[in-house]
C-alpha positions in Angstrom: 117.1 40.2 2.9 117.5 43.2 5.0 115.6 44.5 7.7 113.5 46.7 5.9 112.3 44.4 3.0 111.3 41.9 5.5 109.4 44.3 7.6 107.4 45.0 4.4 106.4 41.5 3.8 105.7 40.9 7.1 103.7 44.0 7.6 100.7 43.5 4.8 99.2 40.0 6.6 99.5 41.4 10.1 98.0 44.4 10.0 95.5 43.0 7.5 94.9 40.1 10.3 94.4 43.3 12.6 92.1 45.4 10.9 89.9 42.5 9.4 90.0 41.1 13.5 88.8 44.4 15.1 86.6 45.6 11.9 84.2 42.1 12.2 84.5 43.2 16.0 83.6 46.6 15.5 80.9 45.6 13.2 78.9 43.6 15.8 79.1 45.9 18.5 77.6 48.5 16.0 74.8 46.3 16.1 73.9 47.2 19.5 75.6 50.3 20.3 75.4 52.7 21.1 72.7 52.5 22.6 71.3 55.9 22.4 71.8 58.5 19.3 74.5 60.9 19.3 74.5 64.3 18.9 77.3 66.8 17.6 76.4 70.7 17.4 72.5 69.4 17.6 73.0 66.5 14.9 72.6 63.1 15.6 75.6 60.7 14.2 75.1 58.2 11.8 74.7 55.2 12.8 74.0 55.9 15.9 71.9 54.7 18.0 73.0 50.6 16.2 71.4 49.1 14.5 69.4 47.1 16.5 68.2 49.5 19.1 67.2 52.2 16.1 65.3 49.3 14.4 63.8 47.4 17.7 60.2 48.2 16.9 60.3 46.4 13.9 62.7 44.0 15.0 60.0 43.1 17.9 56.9 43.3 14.9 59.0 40.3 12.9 59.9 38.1 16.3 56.2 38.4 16.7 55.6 37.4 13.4 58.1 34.6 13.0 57.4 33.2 16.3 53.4 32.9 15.6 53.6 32.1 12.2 56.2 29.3 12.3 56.3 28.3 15.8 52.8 29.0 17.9 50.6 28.0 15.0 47.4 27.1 15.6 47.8 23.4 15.2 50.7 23.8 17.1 48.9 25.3 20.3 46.3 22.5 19.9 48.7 19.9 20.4 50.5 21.7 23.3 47.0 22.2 24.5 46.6 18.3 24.5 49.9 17.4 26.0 48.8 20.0 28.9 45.3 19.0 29.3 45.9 15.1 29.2 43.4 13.1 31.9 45.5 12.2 34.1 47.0 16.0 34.8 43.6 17.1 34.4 42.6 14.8 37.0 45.5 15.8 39.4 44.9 19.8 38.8 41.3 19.1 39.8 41.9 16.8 42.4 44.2 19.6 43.7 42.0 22.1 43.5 39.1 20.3 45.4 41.8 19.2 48.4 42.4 22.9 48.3 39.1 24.3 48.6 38.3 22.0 51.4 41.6 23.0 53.1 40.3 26.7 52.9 36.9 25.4 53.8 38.3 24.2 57.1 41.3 27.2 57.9 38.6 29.9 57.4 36.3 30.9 60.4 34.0 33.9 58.7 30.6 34.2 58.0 31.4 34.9 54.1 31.3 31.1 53.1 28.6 30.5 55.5 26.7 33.3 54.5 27.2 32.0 50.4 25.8 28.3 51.2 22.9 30.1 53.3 21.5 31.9 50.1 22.3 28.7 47.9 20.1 26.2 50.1 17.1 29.2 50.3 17.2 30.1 46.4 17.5 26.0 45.9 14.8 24.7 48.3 12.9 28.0 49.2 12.2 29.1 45.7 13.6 26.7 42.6 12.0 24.0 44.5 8.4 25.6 44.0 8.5 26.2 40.6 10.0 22.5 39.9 7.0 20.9 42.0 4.4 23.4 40.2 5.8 22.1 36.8 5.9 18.1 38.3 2.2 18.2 39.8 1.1 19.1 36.8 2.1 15.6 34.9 -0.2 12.6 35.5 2.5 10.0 36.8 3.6 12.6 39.3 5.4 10.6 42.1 3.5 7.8 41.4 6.2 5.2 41.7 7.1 6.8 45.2 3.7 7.1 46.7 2.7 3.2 45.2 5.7 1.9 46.8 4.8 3.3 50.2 1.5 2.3 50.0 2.5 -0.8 49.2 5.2 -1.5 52.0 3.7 0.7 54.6 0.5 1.7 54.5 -0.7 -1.9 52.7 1.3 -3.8 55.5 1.0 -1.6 58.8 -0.7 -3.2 61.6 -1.0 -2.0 65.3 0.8 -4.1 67.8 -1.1 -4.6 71.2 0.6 -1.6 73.0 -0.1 1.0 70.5 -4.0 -0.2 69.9 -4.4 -0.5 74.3 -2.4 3.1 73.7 -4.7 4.1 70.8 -8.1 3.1 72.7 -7.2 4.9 76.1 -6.7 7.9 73.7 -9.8 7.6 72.0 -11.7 6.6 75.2 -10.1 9.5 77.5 -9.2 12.6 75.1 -11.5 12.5 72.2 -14.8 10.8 73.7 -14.4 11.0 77.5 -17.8 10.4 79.4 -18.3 14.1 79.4 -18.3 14.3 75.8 -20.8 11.4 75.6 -23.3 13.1 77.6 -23.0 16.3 75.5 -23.5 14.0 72.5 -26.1 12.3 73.8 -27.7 15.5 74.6 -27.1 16.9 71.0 -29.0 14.0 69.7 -32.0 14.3 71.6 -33.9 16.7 70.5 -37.7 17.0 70.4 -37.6 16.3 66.3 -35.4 13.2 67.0 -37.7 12.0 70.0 -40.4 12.4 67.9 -39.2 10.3 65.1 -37.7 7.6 67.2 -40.8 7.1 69.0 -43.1 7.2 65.8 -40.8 5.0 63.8 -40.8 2.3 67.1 -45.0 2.6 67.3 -45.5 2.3 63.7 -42.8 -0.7 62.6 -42.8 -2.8 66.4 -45.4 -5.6 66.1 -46.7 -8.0 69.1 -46.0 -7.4 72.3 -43.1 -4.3 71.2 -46.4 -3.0 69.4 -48.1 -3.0 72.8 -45.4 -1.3 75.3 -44.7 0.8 72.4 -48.1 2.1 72.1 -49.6 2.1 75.7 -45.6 3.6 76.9 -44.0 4.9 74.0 -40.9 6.4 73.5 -41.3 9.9 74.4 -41.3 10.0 77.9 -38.5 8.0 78.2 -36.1 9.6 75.9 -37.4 13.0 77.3 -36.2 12.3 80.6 -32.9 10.8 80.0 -31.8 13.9 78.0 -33.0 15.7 81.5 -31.1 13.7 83.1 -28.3 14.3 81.8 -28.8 17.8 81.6 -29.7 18.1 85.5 -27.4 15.3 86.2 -23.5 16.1 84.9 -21.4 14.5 87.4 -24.0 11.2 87.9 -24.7 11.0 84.2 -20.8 11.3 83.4 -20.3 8.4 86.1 -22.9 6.3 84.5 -21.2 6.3 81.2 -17.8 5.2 82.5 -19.3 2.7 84.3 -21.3 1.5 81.4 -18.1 1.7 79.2 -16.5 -1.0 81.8 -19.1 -3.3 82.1 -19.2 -3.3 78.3 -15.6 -3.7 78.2 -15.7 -1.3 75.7 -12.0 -0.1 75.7 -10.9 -3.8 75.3 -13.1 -4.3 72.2 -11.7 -1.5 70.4 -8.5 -2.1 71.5 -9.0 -6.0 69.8 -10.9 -4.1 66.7 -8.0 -1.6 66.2 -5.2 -4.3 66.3 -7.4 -6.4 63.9 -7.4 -3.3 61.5 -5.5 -3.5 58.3 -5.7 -3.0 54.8 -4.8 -6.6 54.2 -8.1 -7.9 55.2 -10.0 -5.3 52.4 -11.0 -6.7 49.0 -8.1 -6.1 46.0 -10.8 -3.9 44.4 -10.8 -2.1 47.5 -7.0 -1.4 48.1 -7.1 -0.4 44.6 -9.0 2.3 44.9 -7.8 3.4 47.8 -3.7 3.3 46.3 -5.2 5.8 43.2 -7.7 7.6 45.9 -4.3 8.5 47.9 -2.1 8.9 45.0 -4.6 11.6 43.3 -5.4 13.2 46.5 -1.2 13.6 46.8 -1.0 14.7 43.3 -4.0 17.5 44.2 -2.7 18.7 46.9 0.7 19.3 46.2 -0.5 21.1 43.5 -3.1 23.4 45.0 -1.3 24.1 48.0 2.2 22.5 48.2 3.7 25.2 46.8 2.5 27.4 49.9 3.3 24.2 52.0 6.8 24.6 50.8 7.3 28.2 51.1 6.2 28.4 54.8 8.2 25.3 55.2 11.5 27.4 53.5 10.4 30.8 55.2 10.2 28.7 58.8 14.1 26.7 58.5 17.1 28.5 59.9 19.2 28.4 56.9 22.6 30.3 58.5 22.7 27.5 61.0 21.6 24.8 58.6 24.3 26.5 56.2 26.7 26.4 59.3 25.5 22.4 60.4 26.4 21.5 56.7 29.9 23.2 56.4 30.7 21.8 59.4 29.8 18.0 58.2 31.7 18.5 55.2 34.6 19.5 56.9 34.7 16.5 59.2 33.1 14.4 57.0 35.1 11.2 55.8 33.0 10.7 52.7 33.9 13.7 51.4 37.3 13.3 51.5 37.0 9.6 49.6 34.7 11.0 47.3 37.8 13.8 46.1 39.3 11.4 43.9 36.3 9.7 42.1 34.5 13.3 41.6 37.9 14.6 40.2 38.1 11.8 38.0 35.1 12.3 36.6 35.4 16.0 36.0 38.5 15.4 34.2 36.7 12.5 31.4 33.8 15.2 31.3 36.3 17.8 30.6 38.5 15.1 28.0 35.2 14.7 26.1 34.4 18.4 25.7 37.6 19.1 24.8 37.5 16.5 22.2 34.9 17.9 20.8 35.8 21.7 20.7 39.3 22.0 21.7 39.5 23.9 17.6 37.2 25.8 18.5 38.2 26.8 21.9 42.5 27.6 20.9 40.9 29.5 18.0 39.2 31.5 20.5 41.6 31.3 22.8 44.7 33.3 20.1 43.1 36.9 20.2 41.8 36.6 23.8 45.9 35.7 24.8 46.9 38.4 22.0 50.4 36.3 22.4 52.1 38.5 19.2 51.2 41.8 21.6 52.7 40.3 24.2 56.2 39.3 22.4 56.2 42.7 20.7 55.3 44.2 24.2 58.2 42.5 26.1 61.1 42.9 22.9 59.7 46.6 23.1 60.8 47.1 27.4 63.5 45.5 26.8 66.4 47.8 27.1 69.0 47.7 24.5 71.7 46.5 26.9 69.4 43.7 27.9 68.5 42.8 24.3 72.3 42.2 23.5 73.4 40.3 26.2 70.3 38.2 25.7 71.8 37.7 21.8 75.2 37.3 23.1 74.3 34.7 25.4 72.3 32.7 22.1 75.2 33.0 19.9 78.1 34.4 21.7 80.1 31.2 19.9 79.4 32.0 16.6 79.6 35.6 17.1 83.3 35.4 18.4 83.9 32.8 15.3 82.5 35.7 12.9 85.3 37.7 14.7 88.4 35.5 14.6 87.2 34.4 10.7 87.8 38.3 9.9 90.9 38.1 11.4 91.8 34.6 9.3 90.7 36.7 6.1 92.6 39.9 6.9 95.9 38.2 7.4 95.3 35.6 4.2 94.8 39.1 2.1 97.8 40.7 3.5 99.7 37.1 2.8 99.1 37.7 -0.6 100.0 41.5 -0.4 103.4 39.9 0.9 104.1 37.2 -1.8 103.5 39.7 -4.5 105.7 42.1 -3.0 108.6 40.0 -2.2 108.0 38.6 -5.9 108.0 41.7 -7.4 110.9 42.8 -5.6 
């Protein structure tokens, strides 16, 4: 076989291995490139730009498509919403979070927080508060545990030791009926209409010898001149009275009278009364006028520097920082139940608020054609170049066969 004859077997599998190699190559580049139309005396070349990039609006439409109908389901998302929201990561996110706040709470040094807190406590206590007691003090059992149990272990029980009733008589004796308040008294009483009485009543109801120093004396004159007396006579009459208050020993009767004083010692009809008495007088005046009790009381109170005393405890407060972990756990069962309960209803909610098919056909959109093929070649870059090297395999089978005929033939 000469040289020629076996260059034209030889020739048919190689250059058939050659164009089948570089045809399957040329074929998948022509899926991405170029990557922009070409033009030639103002028209555009087919196949240009490839196929891809001429076709990426719908090619980002059926990703979309395919990726929410087959993959992002809505069952799907439920369950990946489950695996994300299980307690325990619940818990930690929240437990996270709080740790956080408080770490904010303590770094920042502005009025803004302060300022917040401030017109929490004043809607909360200066006005919610009114309306709630309005509302309770209209109910029959308002506080009525509350106000029998103080009666019971405070009022019912309360007795004045020795120091506060000596304390309580020297009060009573030298501030609210001092001598000189006596003698005005006294003064007060005795009037001509009171004389008269007094000394009518003693003629007419005395008997015996009262009947006869009552009728040849009388009262009249008597009484008559001790209220000048004490009219004429300040400083004496006041002395008189203190005197008369020691020799009585007046301030150590009341002081024995007011230690002996308790409730204890009443009938149980008695204390009775006076536990519903108190509780009803409670329950009336909270409602008639606590309200404007408690609006003075919210319009009087500082709240910037109680907002400020508050922020401060909590950031130097050790409770709070125990109390994290147990608050965060129970946020996270509270959030396990509702989810529970509506998680369907909150992922079907949830789909058109994400709009997760705009947002795949958004991205596959901005993504530039150069991006979009080395994303692909990066997938499949394997089986691309095996698509390649299998047109070579074919081309140079084909030519093989060319060849055998040939050489048979020949």
């Amino acid at each position: 076989m000469d040289a020629s004859t076996l260059l034209l077997i030889a020739a048919p599998p190689i250059v058939g291995g050659i164009i089948g190699y570089f045809t399957n190559d040329l074929a998948i580049k022509m899926l991405f490139r170029p990557y922009r139309p070409l033009y030639i005396a103002g028209r555009r070349l087919p196949f240009t730009p490839g196929l891809i990039p001429s076709n990426q609006e719908r090619l980002a439409k059926r990703i979309a498509d395919t990726i929410m109908g087959s993959l992002l389901t809505p069952a799907e998302l439920q369950n990946l919403a489950r695996r994300l929201l299980q307690t325990e990561r619940m818990q930690s996110a929240i437990l996270w979070l709080l740790r956080l706040a408080l770490e904010q709470l303590q770094a920042r040094d502005d009025r803004g927080t302060s300022k917040i807190v401030a017109n929490i406590l004043r809607d909360l206590l200066g006005r919610s508060l009114l309306r709630l007691v309005r509302v309770w003090a209209r109910q029959e059992d308002f506080l009525a545990p509350q106000l029998n149990q103080i009666f019971d272990q405070v009022l019912l029980e309360f007795q004045l030791s020795e120091v506060q009733a000596e304390q309580l008589s020297d009060w009573l004796l030298n501030v609210v009926l001092p001598p000189d308040v006596l003698r005005v008294t006294l003064i007060d009483f005795l009037t001509d209409r009171n004389i008269q009485v007094i000394d009518e009543g003693f003629r007419e109801k005395t008997s015996g010898t009262y009947w006869v120093v009552a009728n040849l004396f009388g009262l009249r004159n008597t009484l008559t001149r001790l209220r000048t007396y004490c009219l004429d006579e300040k400083e004496a009459t006041n002395t008189r009275i203190t005197e008369l208050i020691q020799a009585l020993g007046i301030k150590g009767r009341l002081t024995e009278w007011l230690q002996n004083l308790s409730m204890q010692n009443l009938p149980v009809s008695t204390v009775r009364r006076l536990r519903s008495t108190m509780r009803e007088t409670v329950r009336d005046y909270v409602s008639n006028r606590g309200a404007d009790l408690l609006e003075g009381l919210g319009e009087s109170v500082d709240w910037d520097s109680t907002a400020d005393l508050l922020l401060n405890r909590l950031q130097t407060s050790d409770a709070v920082y125990k109390s994290l972990e147990p608050v965060s756990k129970e946020l996270a069962l509270v959030l396990e139940q509702y989810l529970e309960r509506d998680l369907e209803n909150i992922v079907a909610q949830a789909i058109p608020i994400l709009d997760i098919d705009q947002v795949i056909i958004d991205r596959v959109r901005a993504t530039s054609p150069r991006d979009l093929e080395l994303a692909i070649q990066g997938i499949v870059r394997n089986e691309l170049q095996a698509i390649v090297n299998l047109g070579g395999i074919l081309g140079f089978t084909i030519g093989l066969f060319q060849a055998v005929i040939l050489y048979f033939r020949g």
